[in-house]
C-alpha positions as CSV (number, residue, x, y, z in Angstrom):
1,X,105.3,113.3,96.5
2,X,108.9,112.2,97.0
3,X,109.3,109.0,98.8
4,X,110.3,109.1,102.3
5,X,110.7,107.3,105.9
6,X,106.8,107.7,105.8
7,X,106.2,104.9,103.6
8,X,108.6,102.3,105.6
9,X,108.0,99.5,108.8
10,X,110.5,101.4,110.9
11,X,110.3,100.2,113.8
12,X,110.8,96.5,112.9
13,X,113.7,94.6,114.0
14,X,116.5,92.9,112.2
15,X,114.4,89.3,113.8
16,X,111.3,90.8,112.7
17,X,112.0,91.3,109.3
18,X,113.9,87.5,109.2
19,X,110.5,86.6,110.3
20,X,108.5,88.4,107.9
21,X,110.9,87.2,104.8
22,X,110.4,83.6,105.4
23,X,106.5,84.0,104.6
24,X,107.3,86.2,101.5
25,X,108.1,86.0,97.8
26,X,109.8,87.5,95.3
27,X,108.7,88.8,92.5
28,X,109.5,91.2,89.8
29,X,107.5,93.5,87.5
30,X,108.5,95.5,85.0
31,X,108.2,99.4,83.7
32,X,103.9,100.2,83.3
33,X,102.9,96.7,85.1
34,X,100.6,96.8,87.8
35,X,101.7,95.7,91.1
36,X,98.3,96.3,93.2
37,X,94.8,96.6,90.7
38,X,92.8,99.3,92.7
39,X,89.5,97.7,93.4
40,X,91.1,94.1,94.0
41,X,90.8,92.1,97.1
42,X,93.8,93.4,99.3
43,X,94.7,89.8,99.7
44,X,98.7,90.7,99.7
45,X,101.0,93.1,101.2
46,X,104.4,94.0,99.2
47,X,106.9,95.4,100.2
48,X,109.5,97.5,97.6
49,X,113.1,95.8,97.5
50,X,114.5,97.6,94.3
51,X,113.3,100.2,92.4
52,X,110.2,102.2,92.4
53,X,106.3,102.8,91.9
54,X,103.6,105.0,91.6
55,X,100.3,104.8,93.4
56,X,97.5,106.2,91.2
57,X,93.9,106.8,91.7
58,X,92.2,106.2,88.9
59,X,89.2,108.8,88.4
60,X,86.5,109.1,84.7
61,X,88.7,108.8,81.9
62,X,92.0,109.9,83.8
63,X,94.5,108.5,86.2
64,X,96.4,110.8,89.0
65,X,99.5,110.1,90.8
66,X,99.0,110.9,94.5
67,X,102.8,109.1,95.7
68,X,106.1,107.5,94.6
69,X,107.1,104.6,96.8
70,X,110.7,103.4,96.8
71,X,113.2,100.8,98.7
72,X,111.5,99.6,101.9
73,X,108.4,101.4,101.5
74,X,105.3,99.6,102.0
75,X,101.6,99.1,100.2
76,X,99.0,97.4,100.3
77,X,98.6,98.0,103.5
78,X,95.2,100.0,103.6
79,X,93.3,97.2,102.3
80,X,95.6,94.6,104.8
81,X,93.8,97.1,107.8
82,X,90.4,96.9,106.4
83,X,90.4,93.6,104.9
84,X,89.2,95.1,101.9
85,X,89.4,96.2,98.4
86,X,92.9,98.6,97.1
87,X,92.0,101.8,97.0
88,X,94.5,102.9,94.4
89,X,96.8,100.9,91.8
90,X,100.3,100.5,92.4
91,X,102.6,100.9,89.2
92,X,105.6,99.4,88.3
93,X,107.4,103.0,87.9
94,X,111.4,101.3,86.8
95,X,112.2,99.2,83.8
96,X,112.6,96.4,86.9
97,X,110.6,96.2,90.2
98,X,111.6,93.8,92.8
99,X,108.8,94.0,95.7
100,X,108.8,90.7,98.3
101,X,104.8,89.9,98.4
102,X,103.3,88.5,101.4
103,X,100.3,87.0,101.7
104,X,97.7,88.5,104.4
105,X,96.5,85.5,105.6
106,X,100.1,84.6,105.9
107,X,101.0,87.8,107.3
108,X,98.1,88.0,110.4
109,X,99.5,84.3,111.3
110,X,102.9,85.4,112.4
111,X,101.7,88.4,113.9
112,X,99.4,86.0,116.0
113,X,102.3,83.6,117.0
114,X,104.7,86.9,117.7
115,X,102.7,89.8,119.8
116,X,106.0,91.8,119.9
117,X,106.3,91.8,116.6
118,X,102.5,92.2,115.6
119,X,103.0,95.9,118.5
120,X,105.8,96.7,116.3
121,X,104.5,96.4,112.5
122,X,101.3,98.1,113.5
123,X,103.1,100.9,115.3
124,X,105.0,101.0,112.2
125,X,101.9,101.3,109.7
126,X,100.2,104.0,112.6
127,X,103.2,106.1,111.8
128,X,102.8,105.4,107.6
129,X,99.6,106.1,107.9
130,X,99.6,109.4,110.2
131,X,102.7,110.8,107.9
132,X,100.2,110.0,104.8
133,X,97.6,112.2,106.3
134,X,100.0,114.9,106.9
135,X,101.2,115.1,103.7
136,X,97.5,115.0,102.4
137,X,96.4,117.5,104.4
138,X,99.1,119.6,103.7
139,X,98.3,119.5,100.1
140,X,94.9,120.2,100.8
141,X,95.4,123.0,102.4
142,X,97.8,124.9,99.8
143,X,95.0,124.0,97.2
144,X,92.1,125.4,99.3
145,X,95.2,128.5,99.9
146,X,94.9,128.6,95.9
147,X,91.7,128.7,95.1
148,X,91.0,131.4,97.4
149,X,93.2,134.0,95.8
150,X,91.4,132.9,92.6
């Protein structure tokens, strides 16, 4: 669960990310605050500038955490692809959490106006999202490995 390069737009430029700030805000949350309500409209994508989160998945009466995101790391992003609801909460997990929040909307405009940029940030979220799978399928399979010597 430790956070990694698989959470991070790697393969953005030093122009890309100029690009990227100039449509974002910054915005601060403190230790326990939400930063993404799972079920809400994934009408922002943040981005982590200092300190760090959980993602949770809240089940009947309990709430798991399934990653820790740090510096650079990216969420959100699941519901930006789907133009949906978040499918987990993202927690303030610092006594301070500086994340720049962009607005979708925003977001899917300068990808329009910049195609080299838009091949690069989805690249980059193919590769977040591939590495997430691993990890979850890793897991899945030493719990399966588990219960079978049960």
């Amino acid at each position: 669960m430790e956070s990694d390069m698989g959470n991070r737009l790697q393969y953005l430029t030093v122009d890309d990310w100029v690009l990227l700030q100039a449509k974002a805000a910054r915005r601060t949350f403190k230790l326990g605050d939400e930063i993404i309500h799972q079920g809400a409209w994934g009408d922002r994508l943040y981005i982590i500038r200092r300190g760090e989160a959980s993602v949770e998945l809240a089940g009947t009466g309990s709430r798991a955490i399934v990653a820790r995101l740090g510096p650079e790391d990216v969420c959100g992003d699941m519901a930006f692809l789907e133009q949906g609801k978040s499918t987990a909460a993202v927690i303030a997990a610092d006594e301070e959490v500086e994340v720049d929040e962009i607005n979708t909307q925003d977001l899917r405009g300068v990808l329009e106006a910049f195609p080299r940029l838009a091949s690069r940030f989805y690249r980059s979220l193919a590769l977040v999202l591939v590495r997430r799978l691993m990890v979850t399928s890793s897991e899945l399979a030493r719990e399966m490995a588990l219960r079978d010597r049960r």
